[in-house]
N, C-alpha and C positions, 0 to 999 in steps of 0.2 A: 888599362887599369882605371877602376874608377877614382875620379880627382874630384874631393872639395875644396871650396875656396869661400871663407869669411870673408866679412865685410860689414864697417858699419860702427866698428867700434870707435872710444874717442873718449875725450872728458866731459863730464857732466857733472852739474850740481846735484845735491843729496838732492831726494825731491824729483828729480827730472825723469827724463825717459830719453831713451836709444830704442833705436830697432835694427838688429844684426841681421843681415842674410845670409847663404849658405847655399851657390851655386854646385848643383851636382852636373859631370861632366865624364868623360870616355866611357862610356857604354852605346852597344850596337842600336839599341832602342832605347824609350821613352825611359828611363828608369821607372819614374811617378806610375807607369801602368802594369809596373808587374809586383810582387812581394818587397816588401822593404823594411827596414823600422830605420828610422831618423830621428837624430835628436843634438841637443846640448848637452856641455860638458864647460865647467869653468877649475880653474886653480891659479888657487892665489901662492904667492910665494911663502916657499917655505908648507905649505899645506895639501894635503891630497888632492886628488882630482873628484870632485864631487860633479855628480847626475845632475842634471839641471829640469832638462822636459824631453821629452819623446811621443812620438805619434807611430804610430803604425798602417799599413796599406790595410789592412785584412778589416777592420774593423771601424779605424780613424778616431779611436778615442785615445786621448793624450790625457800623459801624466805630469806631474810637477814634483819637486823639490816641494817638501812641507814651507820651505823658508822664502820661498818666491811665489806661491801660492796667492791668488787673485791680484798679481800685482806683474805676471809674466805670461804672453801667452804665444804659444807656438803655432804656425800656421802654414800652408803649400799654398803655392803657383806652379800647379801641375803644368802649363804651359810654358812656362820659365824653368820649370828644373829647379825650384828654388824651395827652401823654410826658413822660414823667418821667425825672430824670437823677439816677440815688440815687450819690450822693459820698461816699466812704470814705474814712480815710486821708490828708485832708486834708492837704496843705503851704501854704506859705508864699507859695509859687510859683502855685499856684489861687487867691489873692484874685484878683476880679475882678467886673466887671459880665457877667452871661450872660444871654445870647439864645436867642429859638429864632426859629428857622425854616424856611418849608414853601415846597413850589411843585409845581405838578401839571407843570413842563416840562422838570424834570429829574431828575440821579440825586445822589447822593450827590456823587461829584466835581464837580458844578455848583453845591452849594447855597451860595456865596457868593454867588453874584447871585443868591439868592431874590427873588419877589418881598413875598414877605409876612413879617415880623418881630415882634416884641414889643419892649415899652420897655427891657426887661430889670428883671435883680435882681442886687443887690448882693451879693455873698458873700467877707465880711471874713475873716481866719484869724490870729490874734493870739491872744496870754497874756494 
């Protein structure tokens, strides 16, 4: 089965930056070289699970959350099996636990019902 694993999160001052990765793992092949969509996902307690950003193989144009918008930007190391989500500019409002995940059955507008996720990481934003 295919396995993500976060990393990366932590405490940061408002203001700051983190950069999460999100190792993809158990598949026969490359995953990066066939159909995918990958992305983030964060929730804060007590709050729903809100979209973060997503990329897709077919095309590689990536989406954003209105509220992370030039201040988050998502990216692959097709050699590494990885996407990373480099966070700038940090608020208050971005604490949260973040996700990633993938699914070879859909697009971008479908990856809440992935089927494959990580545990996530914690990303605190506090003085």
């Amino acid at each position: 089965q295919v396995q993500l694993v976060e990393s990366g999160g932590g405490l940061v001052q408002p203001g700051g930056s983190l950069r999460l990765s999100c190792v993809v793992s158990g598949f026969s092949l490359d995953y990066f070289r066939h159909y995918y969509a990958i992305g983030w996902f964060r929730q804060a307690p007590g709050k729903e699970r809100e979209a973060v950003s997503c990329v897709t193989s077919d095309d590689g144009k990536t989406i954003y959350a209105d509220s992370v918008k030039g201040r988050f930007t998502i990216s692959r190391d097709i050699a590494k099996n990885t996407v990373y989500l480099e966070m700038e500019d940090l608020k208050s409002e971005d604490a949260a636990i973040y996700y990633c995940a993938t699914d070879t059955k859909v697009d971008c507008q479908g990856l809440a019902g992935a089927d494959f996720w990580g545990q996530g990481t914690q990303v605190t934003v506090s003085t």
